[in-house]
C-alpha atoms as one frame of an Amber mdcrd trajectory, in Angstrom:
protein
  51.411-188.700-134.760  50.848-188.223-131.192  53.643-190.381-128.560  52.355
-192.556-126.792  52.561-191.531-122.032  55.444-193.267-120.732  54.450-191.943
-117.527  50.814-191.815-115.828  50.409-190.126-112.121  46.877-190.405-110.756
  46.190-187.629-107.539  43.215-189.131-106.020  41.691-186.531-103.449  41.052
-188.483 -99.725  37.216-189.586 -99.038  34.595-187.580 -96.775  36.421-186.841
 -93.467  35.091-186.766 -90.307  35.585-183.402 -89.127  33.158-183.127 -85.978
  32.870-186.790 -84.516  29.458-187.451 -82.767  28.622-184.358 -83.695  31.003
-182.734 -81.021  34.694-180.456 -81.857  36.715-180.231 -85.179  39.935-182.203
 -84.496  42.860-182.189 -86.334  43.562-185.542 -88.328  39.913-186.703 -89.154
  39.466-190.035 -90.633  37.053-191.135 -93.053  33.492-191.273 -92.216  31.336
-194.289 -93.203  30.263-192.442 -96.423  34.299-191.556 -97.004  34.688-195.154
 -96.718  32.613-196.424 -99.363  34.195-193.665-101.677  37.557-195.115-101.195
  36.609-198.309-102.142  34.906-197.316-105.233  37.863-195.391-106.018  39.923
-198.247-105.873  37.868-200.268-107.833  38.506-197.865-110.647  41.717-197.398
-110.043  42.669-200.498-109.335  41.723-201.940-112.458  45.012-200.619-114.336
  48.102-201.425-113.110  49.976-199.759-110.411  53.780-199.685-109.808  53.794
-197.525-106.912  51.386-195.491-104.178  52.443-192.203-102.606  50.283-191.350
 -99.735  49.921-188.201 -97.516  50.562-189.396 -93.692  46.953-187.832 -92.562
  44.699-189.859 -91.537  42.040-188.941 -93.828  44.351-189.889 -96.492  45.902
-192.968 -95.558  42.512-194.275 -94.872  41.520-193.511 -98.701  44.799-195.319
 -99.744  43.995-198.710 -97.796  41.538-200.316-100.234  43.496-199.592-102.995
  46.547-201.094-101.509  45.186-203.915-100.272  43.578-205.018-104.354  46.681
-204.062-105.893  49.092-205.741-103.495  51.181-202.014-103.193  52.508-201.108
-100.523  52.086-197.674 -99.890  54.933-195.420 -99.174  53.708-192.263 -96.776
  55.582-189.374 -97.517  55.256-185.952 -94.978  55.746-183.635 -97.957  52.614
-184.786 -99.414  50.410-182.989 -96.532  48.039-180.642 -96.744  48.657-176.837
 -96.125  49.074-176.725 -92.396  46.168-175.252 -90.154  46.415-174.415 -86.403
  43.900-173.359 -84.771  41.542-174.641 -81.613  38.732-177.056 -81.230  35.780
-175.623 -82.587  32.271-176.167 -83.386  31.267-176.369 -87.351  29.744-172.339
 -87.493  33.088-171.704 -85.795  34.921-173.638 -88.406  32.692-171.366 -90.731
  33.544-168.053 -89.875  37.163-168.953 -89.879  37.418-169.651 -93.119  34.945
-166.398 -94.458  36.931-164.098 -92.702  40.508-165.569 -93.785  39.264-165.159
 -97.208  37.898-162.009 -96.891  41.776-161.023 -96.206  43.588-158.756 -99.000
  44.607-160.986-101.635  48.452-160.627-100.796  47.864-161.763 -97.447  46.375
-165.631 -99.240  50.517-166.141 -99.543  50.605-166.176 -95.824  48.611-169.172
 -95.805  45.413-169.834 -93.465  45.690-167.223 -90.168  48.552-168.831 -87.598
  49.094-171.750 -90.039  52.020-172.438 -93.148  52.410-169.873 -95.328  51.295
-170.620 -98.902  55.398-170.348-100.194  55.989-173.120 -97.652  53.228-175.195
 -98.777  54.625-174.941-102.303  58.079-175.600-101.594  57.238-178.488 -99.732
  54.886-180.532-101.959  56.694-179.652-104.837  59.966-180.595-103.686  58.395
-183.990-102.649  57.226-184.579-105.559  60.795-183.992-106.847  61.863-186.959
-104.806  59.370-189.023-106.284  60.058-189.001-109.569  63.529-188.597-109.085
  62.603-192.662-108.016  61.560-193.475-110.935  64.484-192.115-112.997  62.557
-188.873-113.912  64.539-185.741-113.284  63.583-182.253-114.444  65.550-180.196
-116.968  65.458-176.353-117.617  65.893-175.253-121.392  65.522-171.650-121.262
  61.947-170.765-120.244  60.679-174.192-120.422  61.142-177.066-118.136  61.421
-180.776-119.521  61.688-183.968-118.022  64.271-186.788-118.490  61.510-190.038
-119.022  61.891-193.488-117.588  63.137-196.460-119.778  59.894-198.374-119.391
  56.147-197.169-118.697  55.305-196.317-115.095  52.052-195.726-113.620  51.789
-194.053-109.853  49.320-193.046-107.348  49.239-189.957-105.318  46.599-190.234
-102.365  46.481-186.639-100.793  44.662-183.967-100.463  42.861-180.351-102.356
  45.198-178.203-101.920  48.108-180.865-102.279  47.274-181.882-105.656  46.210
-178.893-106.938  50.194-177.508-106.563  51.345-180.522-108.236  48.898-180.126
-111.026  50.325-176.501-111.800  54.114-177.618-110.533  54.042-180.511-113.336
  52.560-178.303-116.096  54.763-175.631-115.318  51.949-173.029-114.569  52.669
-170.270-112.042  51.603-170.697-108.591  48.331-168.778-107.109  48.092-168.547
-103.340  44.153-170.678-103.863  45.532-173.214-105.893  43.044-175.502-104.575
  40.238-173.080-106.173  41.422-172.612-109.483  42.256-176.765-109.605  39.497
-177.337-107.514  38.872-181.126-107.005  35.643-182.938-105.182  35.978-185.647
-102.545  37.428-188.848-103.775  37.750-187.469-107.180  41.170-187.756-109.368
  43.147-186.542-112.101  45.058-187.554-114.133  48.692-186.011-115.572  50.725
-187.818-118.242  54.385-187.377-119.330  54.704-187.345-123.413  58.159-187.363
-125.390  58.565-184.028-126.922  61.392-185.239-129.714  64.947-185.912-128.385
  64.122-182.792-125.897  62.754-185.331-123.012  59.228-185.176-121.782  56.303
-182.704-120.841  53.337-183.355-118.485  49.672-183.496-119.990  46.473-182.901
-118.190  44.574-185.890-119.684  41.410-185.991-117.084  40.510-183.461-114.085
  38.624-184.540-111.086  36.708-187.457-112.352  33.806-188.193-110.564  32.024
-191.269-112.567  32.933-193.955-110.073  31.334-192.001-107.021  28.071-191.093
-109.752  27.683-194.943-110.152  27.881-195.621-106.558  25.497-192.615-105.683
  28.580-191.503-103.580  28.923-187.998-104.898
């Protein structure tokens, strides 16, 4: 008979960002536009309609902004956490076929190079460490430590149910997709988990005997609530 999830972790991907305000330069920590907006507040109606014990947010802008409505029906505070970033990017102002060509000619690099992250920005194994050793400290929270057995990796589980909230971004919680299933990392982990704007997954922790717990991919970038809402 299949155990019932004492744990339940929900990465919702940020809303639409606006990258080019008025139509002018990229900048750096975008916030929502109006359309981003109404596809965090659809999220959180979704969401919201479960309970919550806690919400992890990334501290971008695009993200915290995707967090606020569903803090604000659930009565969580969110708790903004740096590690929880997205893969770091440095480059100038630019205009959108700029913006373009960046990111064609990064990815027409040899595929070793994708470890070094985006040209001038953090390198992939940097990325990796950092989300995953956030995430670390958030279940480590909740009472939830990790536990190697040979070549597998189980989890010591809570005393009672939990259910969290990760607000962050593509690449973000694509790593601790793969991280929590134990999957070796790819340098385009946001292609091969590839998740749309304002979509989320879902990742469940399920006794395995008296060995602790493993995680379970039990939905993948659900999209319904944005479908119903014509926000897709």
């Amino acid at each position: 008979m299949r155990e019932e999830a004492l744990v339940r972790i929900v990465l919702l991907r940020h809303g639409e960002p606006d990258w080019f305000p008025a139509g002018g330069l990229s900048v750096d920590d975008a916030g929502l536009t109006a359309r981003g907006h109404a596809q965090a507040e659809a999220a959180a109606r979704i969401l919201g309609a479960e309970r919550i014990d806690a919400i992890y947010v990334s501290p971008l802008r695009r993200a915290r902004e995707t967090a606020d409505p569903l803090a604000r029906l659930c009565g969580v505070a969110p708790v903004t956490l740096d590690a929880l970033a997205e893969i770091g990017i440095k480059t100038p102002r630019m205009s959108q076929p700029e913006v373009d060509h960046f990111f064609m000619e990064a990815m027409r690099r040899p595929l070793e190079s994708h470890w070094d992250g985006w040209p001038q920005g953090e390198s992939f194994h940097d990325f990796h460490a950092r989300v995953t050793r956030g995430m670390s400290g958030i279940l480590a929270r909740h009472a939830m430590t990790p536990e190697r057995k040979g070549e597998f990796t189980v989890w010591r589980l809570p005393p009672r149910q939990l259910s969290l909230v990760v607000v962050a971004h593509g690449g973000t919680n694509a790593v601790l997709i793969t991280h929590l299933l134990d999957v070796s990392p790819v340098p385009w982990e946001w292609i091969r988990f590839e998740s749309e704007l304002a979509a989320y997954s879902v990742v469940q922790a399920r006794p395995l005997g008296q060995h602790g717990g493993v995680w379970s991919l039990t939905r993948f970038n659900e999209v319904a609530h944005l479908e119903e809402a014509r926000l897709r």
